[in-house]
N, CA, C and O atoms as CSV, one atom per row, in Angstrom:
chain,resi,resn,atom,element,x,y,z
A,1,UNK,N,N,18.720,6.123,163.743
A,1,UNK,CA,C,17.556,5.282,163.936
A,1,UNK,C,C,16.315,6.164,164.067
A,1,UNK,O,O,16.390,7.282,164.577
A,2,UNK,N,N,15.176,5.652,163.602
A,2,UNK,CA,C,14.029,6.434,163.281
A,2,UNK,C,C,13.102,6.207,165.191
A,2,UNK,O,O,12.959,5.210,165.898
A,3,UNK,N,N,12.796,7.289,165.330
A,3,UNK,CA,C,11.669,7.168,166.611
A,3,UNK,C,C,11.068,5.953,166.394
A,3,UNK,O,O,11.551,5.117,165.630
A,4,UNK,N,N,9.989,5.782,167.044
A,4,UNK,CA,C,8.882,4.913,167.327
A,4,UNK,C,C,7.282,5.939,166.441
A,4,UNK,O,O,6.418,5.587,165.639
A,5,UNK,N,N,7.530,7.000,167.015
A,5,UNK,CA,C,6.515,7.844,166.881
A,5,UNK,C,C,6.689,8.525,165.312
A,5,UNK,O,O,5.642,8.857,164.757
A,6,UNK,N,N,7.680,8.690,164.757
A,6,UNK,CA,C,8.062,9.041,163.541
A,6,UNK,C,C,7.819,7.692,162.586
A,6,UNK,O,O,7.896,7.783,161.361
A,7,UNK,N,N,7.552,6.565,163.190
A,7,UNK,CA,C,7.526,5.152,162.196
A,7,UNK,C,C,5.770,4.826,162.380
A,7,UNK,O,O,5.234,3.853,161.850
A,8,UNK,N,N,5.014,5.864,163.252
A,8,UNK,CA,C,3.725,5.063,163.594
A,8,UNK,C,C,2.825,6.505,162.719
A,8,UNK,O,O,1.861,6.428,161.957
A,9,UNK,N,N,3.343,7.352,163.041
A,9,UNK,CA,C,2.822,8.428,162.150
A,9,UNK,C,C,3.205,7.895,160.730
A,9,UNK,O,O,2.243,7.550,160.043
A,10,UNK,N,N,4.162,7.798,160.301
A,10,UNK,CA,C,4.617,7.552,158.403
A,10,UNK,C,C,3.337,6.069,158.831
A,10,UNK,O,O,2.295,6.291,158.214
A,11,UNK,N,N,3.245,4.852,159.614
A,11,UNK,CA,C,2.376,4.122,158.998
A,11,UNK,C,C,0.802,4.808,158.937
A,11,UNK,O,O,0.048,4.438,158.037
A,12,UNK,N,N,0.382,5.743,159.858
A,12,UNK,CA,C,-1.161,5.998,160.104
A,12,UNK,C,C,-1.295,6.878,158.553
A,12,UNK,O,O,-2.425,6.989,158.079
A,13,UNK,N,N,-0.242,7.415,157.891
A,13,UNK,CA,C,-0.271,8.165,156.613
A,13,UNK,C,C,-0.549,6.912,156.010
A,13,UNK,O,O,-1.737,6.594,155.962
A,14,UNK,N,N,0.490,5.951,155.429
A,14,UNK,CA,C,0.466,4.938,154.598
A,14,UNK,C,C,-1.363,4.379,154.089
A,14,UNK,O,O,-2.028,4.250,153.061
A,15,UNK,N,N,-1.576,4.122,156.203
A,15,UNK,CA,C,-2.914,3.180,156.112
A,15,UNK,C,C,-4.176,4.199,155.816
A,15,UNK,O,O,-5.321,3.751,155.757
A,16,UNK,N,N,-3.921,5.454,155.654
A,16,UNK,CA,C,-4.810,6.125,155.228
A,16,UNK,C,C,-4.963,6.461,153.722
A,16,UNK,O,O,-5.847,7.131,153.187
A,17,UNK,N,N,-3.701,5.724,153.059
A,17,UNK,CA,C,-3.907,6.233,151.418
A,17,UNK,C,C,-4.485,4.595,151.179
A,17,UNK,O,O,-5.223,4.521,150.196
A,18,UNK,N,N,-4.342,3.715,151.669
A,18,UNK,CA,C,-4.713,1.738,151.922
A,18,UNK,C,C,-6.155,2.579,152.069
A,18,UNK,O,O,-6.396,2.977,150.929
A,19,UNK,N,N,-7.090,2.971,152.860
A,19,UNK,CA,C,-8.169,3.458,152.833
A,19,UNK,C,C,-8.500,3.837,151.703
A,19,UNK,O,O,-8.636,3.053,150.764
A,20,UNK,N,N,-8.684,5.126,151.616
A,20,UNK,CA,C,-9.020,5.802,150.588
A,20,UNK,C,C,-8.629,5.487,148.883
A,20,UNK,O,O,-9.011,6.238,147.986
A,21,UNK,N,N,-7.876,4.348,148.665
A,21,UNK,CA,C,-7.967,3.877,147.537
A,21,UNK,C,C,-9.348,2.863,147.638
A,21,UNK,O,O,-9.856,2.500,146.578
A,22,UNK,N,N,-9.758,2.554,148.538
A,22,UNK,CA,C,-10.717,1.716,148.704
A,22,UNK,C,C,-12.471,3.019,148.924
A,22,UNK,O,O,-13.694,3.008,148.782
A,23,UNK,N,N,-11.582,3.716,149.247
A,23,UNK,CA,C,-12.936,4.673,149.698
A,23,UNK,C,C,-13.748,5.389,148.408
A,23,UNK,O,O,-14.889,5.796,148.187
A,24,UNK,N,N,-12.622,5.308,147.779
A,24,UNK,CA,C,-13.365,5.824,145.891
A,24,UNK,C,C,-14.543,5.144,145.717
A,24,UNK,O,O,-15.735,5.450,145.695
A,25,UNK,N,N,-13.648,3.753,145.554
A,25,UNK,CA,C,-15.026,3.004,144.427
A,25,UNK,C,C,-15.736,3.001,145.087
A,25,UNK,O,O,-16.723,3.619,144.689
A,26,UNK,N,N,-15.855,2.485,146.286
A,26,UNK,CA,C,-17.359,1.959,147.365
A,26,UNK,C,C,-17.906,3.096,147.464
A,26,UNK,O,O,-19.032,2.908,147.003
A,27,UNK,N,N,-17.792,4.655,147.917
A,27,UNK,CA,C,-18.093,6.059,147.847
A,27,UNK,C,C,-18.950,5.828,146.577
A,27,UNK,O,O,-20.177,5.767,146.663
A,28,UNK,N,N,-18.319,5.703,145.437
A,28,UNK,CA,C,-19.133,5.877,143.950
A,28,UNK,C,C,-19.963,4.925,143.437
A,28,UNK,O,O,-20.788,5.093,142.539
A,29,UNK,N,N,-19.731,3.951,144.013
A,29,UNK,CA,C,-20.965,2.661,143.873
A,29,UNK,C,C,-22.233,3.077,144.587
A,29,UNK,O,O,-23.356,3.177,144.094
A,30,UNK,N,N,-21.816,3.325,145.966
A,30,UNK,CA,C,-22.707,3.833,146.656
A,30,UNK,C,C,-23.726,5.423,145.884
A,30,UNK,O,O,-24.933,5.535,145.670
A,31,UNK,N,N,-23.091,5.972,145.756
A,31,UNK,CA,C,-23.714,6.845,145.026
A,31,UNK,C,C,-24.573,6.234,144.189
A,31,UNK,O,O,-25.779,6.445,144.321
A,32,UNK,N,N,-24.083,5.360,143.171
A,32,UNK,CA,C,-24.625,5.604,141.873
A,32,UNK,C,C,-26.142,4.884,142.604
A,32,UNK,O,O,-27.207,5.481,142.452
A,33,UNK,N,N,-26.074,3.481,143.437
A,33,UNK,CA,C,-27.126,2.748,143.666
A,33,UNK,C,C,-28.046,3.693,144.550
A,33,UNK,O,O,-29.238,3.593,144.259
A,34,UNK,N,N,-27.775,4.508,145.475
A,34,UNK,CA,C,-28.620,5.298,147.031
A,34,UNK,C,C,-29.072,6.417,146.036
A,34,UNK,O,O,-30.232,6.732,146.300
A,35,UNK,N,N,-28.526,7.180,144.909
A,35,UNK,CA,C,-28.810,8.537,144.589
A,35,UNK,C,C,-28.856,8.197,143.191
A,35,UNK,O,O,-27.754,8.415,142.689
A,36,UNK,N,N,-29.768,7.707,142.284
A,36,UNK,CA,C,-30.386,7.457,140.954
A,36,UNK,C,C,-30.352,9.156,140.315
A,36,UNK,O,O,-29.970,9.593,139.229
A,37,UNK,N,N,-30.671,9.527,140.980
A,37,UNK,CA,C,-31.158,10.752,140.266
A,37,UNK,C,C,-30.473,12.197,140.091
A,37,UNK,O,O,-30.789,13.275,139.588
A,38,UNK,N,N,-29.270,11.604,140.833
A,38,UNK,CA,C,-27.549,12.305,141.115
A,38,UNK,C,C,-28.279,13.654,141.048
A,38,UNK,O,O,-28.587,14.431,140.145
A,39,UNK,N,N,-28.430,13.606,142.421
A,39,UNK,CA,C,-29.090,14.907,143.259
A,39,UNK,C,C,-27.662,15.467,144.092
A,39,UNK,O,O,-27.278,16.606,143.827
A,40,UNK,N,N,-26.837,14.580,145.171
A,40,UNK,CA,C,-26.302,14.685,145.808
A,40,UNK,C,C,-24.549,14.793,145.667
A,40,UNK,O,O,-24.473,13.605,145.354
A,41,UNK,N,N,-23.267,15.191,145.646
A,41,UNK,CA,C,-21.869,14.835,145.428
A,41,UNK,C,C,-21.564,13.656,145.714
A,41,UNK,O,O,-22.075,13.177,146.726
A,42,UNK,N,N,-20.784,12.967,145.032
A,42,UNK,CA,C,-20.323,11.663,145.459
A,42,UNK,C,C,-19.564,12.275,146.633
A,42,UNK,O,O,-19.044,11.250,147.075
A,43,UNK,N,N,-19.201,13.140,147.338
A,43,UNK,CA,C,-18.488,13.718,148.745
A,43,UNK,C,C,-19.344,13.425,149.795
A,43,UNK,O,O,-18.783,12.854,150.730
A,44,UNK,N,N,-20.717,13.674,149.954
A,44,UNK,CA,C,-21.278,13.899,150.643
A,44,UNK,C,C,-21.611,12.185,151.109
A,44,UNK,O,O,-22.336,12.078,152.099
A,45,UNK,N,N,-21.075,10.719,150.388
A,45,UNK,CA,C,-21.354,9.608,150.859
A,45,UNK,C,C,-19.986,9.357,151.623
A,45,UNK,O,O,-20.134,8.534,152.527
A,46,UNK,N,N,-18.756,9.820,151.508
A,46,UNK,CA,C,-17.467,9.818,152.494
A,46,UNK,C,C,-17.587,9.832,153.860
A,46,UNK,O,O,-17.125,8.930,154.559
A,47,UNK,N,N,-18.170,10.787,154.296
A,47,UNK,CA,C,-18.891,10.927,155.776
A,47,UNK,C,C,-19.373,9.570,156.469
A,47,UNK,O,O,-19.172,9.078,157.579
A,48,UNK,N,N,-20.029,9.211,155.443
A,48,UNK,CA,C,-20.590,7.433,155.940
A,48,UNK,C,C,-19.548,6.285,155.572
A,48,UNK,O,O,-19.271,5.419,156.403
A,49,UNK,N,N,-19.012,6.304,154.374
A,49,UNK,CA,C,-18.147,5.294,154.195
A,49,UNK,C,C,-16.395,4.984,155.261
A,49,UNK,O,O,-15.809,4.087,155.867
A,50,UNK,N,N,-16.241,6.512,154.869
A,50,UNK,CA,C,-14.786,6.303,155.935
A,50,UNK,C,C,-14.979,5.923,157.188
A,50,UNK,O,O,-14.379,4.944,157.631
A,51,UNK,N,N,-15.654,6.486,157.775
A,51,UNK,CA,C,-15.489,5.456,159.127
A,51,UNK,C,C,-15.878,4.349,159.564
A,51,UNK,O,O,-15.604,3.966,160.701
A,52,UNK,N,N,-16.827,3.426,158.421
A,52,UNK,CA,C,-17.139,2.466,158.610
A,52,UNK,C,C,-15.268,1.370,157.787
A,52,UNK,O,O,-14.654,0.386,158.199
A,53,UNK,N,N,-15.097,2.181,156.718
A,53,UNK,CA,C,-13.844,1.213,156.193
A,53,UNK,C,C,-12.429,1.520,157.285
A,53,UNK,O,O,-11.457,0.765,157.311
A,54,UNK,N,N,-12.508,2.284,157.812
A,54,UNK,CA,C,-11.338,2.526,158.636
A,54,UNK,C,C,-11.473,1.701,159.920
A,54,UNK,O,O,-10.475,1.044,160.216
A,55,UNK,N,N,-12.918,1.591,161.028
A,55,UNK,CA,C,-13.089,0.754,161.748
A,55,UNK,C,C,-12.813,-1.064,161.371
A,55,UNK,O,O,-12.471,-1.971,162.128
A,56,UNK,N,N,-13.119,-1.075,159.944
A,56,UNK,CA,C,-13.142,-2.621,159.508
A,56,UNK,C,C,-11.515,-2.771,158.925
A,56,UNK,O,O,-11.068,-3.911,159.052
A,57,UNK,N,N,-10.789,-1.986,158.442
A,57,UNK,CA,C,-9.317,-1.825,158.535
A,57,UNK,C,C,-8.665,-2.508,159.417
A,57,UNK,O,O,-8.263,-3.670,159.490
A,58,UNK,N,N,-8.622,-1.458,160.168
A,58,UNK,CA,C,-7.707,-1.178,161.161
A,58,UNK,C,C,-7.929,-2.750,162.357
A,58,UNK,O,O,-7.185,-3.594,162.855
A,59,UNK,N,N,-9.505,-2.405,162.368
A,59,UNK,CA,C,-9.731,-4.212,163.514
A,59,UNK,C,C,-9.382,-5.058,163.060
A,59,UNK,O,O,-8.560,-5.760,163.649
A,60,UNK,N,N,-10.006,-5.501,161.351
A,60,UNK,CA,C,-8.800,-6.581,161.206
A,60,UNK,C,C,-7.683,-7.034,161.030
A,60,UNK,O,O,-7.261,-8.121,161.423
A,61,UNK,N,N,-7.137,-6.238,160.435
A,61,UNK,CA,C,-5.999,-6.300,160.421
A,61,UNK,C,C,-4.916,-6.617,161.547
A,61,UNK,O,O,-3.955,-7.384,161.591
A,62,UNK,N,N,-5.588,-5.520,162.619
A,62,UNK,CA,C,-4.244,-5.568,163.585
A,62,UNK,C,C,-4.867,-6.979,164.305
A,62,UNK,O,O,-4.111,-7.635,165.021
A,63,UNK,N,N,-6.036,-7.349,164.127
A,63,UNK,CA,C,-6.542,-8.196,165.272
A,63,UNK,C,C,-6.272,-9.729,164.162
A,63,UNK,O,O,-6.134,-10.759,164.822
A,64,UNK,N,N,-6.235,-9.820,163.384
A,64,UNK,CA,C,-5.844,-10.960,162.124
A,64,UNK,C,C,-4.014,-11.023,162.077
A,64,UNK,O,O,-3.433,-11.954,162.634
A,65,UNK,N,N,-3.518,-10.312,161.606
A,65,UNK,CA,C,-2.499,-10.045,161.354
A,65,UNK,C,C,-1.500,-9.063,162.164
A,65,UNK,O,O,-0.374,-8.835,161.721
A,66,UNK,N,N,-1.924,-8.542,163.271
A,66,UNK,CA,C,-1.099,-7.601,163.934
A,66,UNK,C,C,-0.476,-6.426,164.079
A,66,UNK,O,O,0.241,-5.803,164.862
A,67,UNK,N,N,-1.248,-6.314,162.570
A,67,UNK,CA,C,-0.333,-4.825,161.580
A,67,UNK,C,C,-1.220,-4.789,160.712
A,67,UNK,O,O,-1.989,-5.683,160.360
A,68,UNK,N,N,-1.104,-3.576,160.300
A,68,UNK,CA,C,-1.723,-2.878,158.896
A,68,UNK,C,C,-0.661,-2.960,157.837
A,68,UNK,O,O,0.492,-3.359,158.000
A,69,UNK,N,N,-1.257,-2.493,156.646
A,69,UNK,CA,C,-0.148,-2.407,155.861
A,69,UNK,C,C,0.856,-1.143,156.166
A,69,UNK,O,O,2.049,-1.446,156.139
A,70,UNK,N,N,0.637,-0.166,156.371
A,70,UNK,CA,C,1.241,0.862,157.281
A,70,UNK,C,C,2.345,0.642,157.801
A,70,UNK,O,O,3.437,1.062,157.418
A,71,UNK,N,N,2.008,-0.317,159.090
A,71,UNK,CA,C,2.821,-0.591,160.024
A,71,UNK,C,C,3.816,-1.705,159.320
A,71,UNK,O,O,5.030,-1.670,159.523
A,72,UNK,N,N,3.331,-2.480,158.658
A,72,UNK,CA,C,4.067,-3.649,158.112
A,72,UNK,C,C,5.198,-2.851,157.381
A,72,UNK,O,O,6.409,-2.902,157.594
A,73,UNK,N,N,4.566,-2.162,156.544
A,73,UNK,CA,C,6.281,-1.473,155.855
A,73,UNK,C,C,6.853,-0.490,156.908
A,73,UNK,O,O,7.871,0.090,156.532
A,74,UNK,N,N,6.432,-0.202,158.083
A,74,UNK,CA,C,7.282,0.214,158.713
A,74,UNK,C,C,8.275,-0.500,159.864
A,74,UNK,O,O,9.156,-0.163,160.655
A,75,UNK,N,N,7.436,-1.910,159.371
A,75,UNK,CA,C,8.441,-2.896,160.506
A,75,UNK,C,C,7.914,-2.509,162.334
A,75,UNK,O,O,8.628,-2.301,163.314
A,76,UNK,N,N,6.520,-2.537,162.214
A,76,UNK,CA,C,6.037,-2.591,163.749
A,76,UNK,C,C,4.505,-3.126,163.485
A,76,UNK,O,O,3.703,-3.234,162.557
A,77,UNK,N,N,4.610,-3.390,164.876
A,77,UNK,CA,C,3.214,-4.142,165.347
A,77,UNK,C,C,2.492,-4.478,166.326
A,77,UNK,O,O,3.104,-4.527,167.393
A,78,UNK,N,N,1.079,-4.807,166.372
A,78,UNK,CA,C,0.665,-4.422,167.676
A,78,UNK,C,C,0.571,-5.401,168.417
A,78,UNK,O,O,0.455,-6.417,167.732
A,79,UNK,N,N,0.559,-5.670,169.814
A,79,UNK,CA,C,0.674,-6.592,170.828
A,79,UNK,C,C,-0.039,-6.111,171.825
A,79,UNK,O,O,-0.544,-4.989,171.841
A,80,UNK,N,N,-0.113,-6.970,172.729
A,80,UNK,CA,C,-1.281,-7.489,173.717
A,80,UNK,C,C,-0.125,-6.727,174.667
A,80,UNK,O,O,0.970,-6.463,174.171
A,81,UNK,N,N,-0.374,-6.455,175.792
A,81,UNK,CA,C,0.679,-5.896,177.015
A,81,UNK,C,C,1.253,-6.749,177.819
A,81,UNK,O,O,1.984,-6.346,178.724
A,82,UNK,N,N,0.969,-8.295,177.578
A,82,UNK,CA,C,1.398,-9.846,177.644
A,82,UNK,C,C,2.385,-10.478,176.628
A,82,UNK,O,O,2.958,-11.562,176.740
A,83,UNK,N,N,2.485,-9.370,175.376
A,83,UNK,CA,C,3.160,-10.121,174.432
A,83,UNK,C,C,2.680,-11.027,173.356
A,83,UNK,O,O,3.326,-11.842,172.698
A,84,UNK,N,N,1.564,-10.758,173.312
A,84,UNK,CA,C,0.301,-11.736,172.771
A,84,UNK,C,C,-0.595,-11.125,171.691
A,84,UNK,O,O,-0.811,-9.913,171.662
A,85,UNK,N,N,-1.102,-11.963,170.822
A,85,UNK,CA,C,-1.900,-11.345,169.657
A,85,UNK,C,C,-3.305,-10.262,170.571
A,85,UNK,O,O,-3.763,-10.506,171.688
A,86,UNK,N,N,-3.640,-9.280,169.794
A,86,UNK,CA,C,-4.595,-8.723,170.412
A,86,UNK,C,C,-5.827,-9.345,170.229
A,86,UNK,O,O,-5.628,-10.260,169.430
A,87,UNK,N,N,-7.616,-9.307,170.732
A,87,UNK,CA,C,-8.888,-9.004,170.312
A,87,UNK,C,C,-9.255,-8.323,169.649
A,87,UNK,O,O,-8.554,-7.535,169.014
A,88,UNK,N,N,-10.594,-8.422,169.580
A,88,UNK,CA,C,-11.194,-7.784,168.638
A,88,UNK,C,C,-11.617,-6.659,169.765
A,88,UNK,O,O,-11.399,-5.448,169.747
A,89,UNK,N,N,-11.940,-7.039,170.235
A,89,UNK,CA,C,-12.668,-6.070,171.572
A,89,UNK,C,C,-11.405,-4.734,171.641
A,89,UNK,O,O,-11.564,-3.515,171.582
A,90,UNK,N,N,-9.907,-5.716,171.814
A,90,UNK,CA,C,-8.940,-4.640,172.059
A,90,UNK,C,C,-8.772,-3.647,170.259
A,90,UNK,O,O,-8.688,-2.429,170.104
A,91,UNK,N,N,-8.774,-4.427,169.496
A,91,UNK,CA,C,-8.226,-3.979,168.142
A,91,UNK,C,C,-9.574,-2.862,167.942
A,91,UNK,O,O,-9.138,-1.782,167.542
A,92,UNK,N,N,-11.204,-2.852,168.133
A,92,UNK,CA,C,-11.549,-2.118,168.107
A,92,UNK,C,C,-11.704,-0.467,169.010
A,92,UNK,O,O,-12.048,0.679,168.723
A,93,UNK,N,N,-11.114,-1.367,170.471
A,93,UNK,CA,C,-10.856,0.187,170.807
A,93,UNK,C,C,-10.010,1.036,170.563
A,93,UNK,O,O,-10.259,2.171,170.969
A,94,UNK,N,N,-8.622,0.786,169.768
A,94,UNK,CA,C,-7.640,0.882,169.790
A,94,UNK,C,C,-8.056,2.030,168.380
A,94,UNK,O,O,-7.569,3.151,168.234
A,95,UNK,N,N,-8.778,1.557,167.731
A,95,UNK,CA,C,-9.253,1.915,166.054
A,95,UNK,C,C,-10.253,3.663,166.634
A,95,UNK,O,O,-10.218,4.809,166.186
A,96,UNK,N,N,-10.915,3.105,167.626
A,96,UNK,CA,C,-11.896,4.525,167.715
A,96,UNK,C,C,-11.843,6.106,167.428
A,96,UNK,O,O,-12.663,6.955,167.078
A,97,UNK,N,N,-10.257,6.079,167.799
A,97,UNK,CA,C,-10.073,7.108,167.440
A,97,UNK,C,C,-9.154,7.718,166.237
A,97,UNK,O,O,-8.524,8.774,166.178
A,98,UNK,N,N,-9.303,6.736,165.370
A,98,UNK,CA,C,-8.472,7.104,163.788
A,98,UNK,C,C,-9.719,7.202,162.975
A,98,UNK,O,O,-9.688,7.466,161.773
A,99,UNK,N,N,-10.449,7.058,163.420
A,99,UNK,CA,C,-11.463,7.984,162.539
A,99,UNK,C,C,-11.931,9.014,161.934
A,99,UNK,O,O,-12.987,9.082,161.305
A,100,UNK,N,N,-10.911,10.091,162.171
A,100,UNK,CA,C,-10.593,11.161,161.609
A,100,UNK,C,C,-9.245,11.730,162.306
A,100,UNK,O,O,-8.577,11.202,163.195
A,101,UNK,N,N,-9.099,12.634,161.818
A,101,UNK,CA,C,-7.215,12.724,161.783
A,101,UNK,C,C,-7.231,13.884,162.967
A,101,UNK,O,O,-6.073,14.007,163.363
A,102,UNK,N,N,-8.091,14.745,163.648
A,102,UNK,CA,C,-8.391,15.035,165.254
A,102,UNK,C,C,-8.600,14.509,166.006
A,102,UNK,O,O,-8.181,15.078,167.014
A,103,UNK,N,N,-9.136,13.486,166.251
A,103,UNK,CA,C,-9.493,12.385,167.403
A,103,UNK,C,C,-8.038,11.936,168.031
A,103,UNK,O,O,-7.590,11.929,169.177
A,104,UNK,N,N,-7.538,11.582,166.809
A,104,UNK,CA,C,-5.983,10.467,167.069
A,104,UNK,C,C,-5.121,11.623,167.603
A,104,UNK,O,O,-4.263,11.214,168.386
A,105,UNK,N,N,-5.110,12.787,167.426
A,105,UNK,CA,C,-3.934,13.844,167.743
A,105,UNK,C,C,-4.215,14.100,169.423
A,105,UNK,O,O,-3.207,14.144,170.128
A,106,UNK,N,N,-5.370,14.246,169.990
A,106,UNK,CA,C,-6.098,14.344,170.967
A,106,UNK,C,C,-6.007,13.274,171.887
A,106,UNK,O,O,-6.084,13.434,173.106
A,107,UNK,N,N,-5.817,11.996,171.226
A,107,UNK,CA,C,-5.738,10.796,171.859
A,107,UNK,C,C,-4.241,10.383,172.410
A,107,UNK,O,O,-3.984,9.840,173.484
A,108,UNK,N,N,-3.156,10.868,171.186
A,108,UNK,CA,C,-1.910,11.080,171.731
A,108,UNK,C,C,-1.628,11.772,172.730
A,108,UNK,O,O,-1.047,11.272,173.692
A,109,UNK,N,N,-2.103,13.465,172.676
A,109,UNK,CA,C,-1.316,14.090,173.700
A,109,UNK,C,C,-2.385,13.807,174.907
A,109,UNK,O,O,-1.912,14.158,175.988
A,110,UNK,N,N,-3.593,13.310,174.993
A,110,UNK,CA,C,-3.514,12.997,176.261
A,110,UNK,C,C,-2.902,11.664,177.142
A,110,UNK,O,O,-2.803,11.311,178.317
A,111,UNK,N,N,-2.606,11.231,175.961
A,111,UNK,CA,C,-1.724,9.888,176.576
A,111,UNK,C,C,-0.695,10.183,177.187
A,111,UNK,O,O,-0.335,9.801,178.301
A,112,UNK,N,N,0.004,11.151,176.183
A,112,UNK,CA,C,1.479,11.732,176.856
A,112,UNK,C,C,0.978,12.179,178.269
A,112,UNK,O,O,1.347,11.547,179.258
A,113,UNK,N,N,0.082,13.338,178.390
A,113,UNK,CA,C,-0.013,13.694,179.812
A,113,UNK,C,C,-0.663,13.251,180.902
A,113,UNK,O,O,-0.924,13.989,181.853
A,114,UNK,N,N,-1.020,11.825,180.836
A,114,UNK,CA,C,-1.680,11.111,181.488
A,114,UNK,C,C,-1.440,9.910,181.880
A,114,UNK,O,O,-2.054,9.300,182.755
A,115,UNK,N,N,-0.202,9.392,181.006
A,115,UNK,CA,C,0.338,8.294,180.487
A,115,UNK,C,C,1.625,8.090,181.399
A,115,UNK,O,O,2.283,8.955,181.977
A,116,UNK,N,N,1.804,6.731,181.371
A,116,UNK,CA,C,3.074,6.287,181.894
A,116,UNK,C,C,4.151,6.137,181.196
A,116,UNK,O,O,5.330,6.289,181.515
A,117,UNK,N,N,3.256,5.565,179.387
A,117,UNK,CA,C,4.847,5.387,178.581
A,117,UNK,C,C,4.264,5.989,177.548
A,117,UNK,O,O,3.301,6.743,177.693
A,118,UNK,N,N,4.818,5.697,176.362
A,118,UNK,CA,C,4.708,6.319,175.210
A,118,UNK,C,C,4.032,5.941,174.007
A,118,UNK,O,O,4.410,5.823,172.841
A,119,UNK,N,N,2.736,5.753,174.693
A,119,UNK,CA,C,1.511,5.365,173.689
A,119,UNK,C,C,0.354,5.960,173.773
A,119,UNK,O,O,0.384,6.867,174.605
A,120,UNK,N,N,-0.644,5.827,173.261
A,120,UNK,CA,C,-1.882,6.684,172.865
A,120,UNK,C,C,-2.940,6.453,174.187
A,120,UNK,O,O,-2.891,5.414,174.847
A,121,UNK,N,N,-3.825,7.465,174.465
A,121,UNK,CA,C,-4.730,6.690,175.563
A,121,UNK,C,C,-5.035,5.963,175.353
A,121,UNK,O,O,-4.771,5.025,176.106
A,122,UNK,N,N,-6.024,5.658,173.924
A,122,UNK,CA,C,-7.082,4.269,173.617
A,122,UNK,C,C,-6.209,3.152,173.396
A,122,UNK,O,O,-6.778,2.067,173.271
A,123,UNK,N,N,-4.793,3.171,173.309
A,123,UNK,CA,C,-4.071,2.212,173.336
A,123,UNK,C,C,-3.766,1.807,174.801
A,123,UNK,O,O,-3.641,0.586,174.902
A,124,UNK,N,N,-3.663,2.256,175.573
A,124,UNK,CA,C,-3.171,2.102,176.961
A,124,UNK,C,C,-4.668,1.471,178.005
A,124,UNK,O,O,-4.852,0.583,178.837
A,125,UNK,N,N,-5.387,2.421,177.417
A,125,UNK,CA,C,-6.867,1.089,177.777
A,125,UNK,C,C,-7.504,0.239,177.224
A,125,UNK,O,O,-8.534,-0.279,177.654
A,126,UNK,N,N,-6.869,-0.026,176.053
A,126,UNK,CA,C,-7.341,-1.506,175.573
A,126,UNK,C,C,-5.753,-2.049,176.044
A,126,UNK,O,O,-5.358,-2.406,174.934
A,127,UNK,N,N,-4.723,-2.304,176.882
A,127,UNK,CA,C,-4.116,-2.987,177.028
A,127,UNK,C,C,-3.101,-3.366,176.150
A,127,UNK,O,O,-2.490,-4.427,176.275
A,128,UNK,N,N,-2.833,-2.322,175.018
A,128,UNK,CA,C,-2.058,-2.924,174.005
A,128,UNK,C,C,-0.685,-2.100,173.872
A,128,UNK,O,O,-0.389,-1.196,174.653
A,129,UNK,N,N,0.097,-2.498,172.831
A,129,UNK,CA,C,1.523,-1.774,173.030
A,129,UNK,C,C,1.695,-1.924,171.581
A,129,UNK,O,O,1.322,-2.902,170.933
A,130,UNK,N,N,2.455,-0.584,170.987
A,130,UNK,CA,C,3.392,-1.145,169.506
A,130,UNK,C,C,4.683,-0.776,169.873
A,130,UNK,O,O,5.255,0.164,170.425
A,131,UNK,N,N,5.105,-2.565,169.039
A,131,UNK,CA,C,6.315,-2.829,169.307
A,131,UNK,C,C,7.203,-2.185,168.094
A,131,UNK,O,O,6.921,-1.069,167.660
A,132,UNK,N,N,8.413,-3.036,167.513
A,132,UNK,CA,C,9.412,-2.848,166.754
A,132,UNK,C,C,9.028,-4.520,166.490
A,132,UNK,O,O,8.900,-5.294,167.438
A,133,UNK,N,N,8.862,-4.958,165.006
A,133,UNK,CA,C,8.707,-6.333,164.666
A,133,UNK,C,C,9.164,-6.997,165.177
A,133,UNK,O,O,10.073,-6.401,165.754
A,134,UNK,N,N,9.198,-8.540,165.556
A,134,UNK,CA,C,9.989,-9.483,165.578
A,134,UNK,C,C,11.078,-9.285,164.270
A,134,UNK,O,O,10.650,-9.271,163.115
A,135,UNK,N,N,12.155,-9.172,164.501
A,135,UNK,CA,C,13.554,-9.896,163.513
A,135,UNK,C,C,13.512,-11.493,163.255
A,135,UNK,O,O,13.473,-12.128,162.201
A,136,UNK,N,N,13.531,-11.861,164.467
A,136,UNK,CA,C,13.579,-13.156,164.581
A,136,UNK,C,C,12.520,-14.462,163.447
A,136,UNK,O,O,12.777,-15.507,162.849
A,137,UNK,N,N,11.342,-13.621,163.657
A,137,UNK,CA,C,10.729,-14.876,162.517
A,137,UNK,C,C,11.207,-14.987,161.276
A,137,UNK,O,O,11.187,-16.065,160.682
A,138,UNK,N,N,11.636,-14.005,160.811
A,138,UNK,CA,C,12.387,-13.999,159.423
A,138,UNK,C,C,13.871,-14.719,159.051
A,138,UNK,O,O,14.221,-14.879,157.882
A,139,UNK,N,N,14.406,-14.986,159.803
A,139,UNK,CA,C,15.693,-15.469,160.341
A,139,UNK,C,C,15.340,-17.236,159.969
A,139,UNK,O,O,16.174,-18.037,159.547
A,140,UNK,N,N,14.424,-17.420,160.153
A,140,UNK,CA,C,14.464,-19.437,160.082
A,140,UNK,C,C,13.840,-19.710,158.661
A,140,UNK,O,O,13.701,-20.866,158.260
């Protein structure tokens, strides 16, 4: 049986290639309309785009649907610490720090050493938990 932490890492990979197929075109649209005179790399508009598509990701998703696509093929999802769909309030704090791929590493191990169980800080103060899917809805 696969960890928890080995199934949330393979999804934060997944939901980052779900990004960045999206981060092309809007990156190069953006270009073509802000920089007429293609002065600048289409690289240098990434900086602005990724963290605005990764914040709008990640909140809705988990806060709409509970999961990313990530998590969905990995068969987990996020919950309220009640058992309950999350907020937006929670789904965005939860997002703050996948905004680049140091934040989230930083956010883990201080969870571990600060932490009671085995989740991320910004997860543990927005109140939330990832589970292992329901089985059960699929079943009826």
């Amino acid at each position: 049986m696969v960890s928890m932490m080995v199934k949330r890492t393979v999804a934060y990979i997944l939901d980052f290639l779900v990004v960045s197929a999206f981060m092309w075109p809007i990156s190069y649209l953006l270009y073509l309309f802000v920089n007429p005179v293609m002065r600048y790399q289409i690289f240098h508009y990434f900086i602005v785009v990724a963290p605005i598509l990764i914040i709008i990701y990640f909140t809705f998703f988990e806060k709409l649907r509970g999961t990313t696509v990530g998590k969905m093929l990995m068969f987990i999802e996020v919950e309220d610490e009640n058992d309950g769909p999350i907020t937006y309030r929670q789904a965005i704090i939860r997002s703050v720090s996948k905004l680049w791929w140091f934040p989230i590493v930083f956010d883990y191990l201080i969870g571990l050493l600060y932490g009671t169980k085995d989740e991320r800080l910004l997860g543990q103060l927005s109140h939330t938990k990832v589970v292992e899917e329901d089985k059960s809805k699929f079943n009826s």
